[in-house]
Backbone bond lengths (Angstrom), bond angles and torsions (degrees), N, CA, C in turn:
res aa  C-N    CA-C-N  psi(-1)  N-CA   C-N-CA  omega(-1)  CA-C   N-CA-C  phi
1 X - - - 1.451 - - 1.530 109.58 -
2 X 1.222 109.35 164.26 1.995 114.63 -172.21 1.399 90.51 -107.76
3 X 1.548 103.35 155.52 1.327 106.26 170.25 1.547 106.00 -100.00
4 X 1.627 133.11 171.58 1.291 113.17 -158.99 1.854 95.30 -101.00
5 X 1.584 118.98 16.77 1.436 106.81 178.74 1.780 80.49 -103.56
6 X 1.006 132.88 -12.90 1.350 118.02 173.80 1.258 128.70 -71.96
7 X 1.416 99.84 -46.53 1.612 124.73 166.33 1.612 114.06 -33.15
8 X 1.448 98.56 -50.25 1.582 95.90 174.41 1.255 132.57 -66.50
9 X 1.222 98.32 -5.50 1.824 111.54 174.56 1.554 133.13 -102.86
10 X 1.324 92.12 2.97 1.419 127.85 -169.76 1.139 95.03 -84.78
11 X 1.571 142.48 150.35 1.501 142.78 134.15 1.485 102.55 -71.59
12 X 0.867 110.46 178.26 1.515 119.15 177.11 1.818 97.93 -116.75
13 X 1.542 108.44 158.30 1.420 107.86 -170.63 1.334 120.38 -60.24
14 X 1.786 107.89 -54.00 1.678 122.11 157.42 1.546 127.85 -29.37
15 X 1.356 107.73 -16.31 1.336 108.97 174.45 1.405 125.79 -118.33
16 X 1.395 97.00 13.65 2.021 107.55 -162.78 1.761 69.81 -110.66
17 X 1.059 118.83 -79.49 1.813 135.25 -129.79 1.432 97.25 -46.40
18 X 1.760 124.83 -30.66 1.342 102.94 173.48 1.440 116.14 -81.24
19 X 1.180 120.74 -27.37 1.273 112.64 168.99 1.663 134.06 -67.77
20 X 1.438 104.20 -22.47 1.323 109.96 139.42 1.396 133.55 -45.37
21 X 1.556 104.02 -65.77 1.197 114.34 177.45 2.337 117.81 -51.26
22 X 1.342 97.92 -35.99 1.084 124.12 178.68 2.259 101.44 -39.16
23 X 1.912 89.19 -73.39 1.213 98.13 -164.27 1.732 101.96 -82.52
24 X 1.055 117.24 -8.33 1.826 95.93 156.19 1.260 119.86 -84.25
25 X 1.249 133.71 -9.09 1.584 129.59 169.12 1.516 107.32 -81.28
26 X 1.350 111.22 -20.89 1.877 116.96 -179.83 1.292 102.41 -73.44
27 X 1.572 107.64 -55.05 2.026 112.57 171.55 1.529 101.34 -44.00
28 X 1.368 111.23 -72.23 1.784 110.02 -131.85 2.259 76.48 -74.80
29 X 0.870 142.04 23.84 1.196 131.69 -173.37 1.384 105.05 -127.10
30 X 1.248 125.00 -41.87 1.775 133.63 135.62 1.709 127.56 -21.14
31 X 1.266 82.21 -38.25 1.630 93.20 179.02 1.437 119.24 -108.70
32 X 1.271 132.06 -0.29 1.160 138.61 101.36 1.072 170.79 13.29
33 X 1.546 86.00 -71.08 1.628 124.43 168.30 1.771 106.53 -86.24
34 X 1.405 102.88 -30.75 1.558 116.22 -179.23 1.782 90.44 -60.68
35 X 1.097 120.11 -97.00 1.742 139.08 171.33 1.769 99.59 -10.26
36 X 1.320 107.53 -62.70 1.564 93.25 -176.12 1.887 117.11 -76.19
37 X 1.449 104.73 2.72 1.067 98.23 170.59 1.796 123.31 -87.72
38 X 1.463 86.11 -28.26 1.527 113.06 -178.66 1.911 94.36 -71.44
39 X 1.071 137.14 -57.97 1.095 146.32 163.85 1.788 109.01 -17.60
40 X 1.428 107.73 -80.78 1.863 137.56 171.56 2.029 93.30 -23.31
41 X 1.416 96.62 -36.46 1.700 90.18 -149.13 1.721 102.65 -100.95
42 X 1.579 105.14 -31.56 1.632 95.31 166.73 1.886 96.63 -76.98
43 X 1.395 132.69 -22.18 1.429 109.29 -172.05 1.518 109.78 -65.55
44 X 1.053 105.67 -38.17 1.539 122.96 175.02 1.439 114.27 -44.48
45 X 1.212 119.82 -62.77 1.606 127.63 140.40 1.309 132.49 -14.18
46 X 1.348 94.65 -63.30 1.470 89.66 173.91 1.371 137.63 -125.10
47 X 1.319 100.79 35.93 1.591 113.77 168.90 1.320 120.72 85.55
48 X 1.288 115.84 19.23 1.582 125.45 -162.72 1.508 106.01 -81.97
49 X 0.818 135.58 167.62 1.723 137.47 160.17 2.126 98.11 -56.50
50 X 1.613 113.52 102.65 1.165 121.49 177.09 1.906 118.38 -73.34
51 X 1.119 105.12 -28.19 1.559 120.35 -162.91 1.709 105.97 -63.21
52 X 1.516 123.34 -39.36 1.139 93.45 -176.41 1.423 114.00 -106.23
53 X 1.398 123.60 6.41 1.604 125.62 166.34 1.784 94.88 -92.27
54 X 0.964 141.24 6.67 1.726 128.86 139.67 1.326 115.13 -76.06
55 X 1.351 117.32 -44.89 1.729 132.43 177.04 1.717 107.04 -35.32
56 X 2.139 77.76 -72.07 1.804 80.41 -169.93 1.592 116.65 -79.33
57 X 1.521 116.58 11.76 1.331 118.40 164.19 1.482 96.73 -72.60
58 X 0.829 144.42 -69.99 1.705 150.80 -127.09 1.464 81.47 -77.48
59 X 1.684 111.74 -80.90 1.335 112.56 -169.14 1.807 115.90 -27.19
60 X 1.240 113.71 -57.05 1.262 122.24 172.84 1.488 100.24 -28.78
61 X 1.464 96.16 -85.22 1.330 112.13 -156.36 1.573 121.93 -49.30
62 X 1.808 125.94 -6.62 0.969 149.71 -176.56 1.343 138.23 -88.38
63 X 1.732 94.36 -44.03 1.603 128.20 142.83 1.392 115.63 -45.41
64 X 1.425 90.56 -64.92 1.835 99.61 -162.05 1.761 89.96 -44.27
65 X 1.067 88.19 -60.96 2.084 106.64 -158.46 1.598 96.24 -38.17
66 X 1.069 127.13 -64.32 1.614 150.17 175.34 1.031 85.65 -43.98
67 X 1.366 152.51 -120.64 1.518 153.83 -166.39 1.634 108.70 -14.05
68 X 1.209 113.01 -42.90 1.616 104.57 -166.59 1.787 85.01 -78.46
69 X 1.133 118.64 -75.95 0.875 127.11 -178.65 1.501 136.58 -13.00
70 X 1.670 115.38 -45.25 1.159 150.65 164.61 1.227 89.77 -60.17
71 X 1.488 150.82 -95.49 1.283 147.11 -109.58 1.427 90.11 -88.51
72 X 1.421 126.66 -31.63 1.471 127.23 170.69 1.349 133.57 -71.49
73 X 1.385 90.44 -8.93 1.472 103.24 168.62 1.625 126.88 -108.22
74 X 1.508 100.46 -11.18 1.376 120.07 174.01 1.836 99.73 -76.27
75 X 0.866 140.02 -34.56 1.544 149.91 172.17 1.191 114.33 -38.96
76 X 0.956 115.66 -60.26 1.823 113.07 -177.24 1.513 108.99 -57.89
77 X 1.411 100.06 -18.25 1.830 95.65 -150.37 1.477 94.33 -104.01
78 X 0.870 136.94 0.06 1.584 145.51 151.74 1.569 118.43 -63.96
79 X 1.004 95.05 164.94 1.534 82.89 -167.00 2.154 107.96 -108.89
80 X 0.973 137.19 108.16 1.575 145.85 -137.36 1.246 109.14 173.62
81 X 1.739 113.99 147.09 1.373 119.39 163.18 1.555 120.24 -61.97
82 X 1.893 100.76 171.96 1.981 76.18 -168.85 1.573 75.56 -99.83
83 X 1.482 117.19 159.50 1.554 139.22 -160.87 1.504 111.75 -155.77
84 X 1.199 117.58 112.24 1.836 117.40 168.85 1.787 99.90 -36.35
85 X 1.118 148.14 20.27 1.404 137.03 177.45 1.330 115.93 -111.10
86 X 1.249 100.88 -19.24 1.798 124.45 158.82 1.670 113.82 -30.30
87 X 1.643 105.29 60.12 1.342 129.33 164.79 1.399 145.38 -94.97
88 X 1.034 140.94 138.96 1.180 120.33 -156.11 1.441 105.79 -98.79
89 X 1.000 117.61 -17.37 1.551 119.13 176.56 1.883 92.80 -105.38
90 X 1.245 151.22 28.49 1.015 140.22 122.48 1.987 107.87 -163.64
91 X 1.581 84.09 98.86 1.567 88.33 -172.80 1.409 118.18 -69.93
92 X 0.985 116.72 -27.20 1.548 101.00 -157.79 2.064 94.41 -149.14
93 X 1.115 100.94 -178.68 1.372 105.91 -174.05 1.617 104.61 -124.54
94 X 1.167 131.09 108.51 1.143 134.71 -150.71 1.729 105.19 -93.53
95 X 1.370 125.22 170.49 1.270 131.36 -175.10 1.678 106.82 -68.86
96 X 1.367 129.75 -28.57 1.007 123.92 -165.22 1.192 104.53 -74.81
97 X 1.665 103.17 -60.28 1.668 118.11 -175.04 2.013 111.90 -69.05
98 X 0.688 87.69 11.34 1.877 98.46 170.78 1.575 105.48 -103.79
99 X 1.574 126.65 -49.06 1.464 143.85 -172.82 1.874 87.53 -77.73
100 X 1.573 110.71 -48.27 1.781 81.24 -178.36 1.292 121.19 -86.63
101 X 1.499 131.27 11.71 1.364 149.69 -163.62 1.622 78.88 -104.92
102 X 1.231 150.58 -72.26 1.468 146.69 -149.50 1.633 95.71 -83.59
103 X 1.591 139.03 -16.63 1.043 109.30 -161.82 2.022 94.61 -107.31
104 X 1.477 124.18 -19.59 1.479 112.39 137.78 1.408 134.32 -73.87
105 X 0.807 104.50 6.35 2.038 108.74 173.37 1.292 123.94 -131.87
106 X 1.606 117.37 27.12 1.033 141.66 -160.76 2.265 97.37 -54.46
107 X 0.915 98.29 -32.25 1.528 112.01 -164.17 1.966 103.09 -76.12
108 X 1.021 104.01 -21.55 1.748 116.17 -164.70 1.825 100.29 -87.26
């Protein structure tokens, strides 16, 4: 069970999961941007039409940045203790996963 001064430190799940969701579309879009960069540099090589694997590098790489960026900036403005876990691909530790963390480790 939570205690209710804990509770307040808790995010609630409804308010983590998009920001979760947020900073894995910034990752898996980062990496992406990696591949289409790798792409830009053999086209370059080999004479291919270069213009739109630079395009959709940047774009990538702009998004991604914006997405990571965003979910790290959405953090403060929530309401939570401040915590080294302050991640963008998992910000906060939510009420559920705290209640199922105490109900296997009941002994700790």
């Amino acid at each position: 069970m939570t205690t209710p001064e804990r509770d307040s430190d808790l995010l609630d799940g409804r308010a983590v999961r998009p920001l979760k969701a947020i900073g894995m579309i910034g990752y898996v879009l980062l990496l992406v941007a990696i591949a289409l960069i790798a792409v830009a540099v053999v086209a370059a090589t080999a004479d291919w039409a270069l213009t739109p694997w630079v395009t959709a590098a940047i774009v990538c790489t702009v998004v991604a940045v914006g997405f990571l960026a965003g979910s790290r900036v959405a953090l403060p403005s929530r309401p939570g203790h401040d915590r080294a876990e302050h991640d963008p691909l998992i910000p906060e530790v939510t009420a559920e996963e705290a209640d199922d963390y105490e109900r296997r480790h009941r002994n700790t």
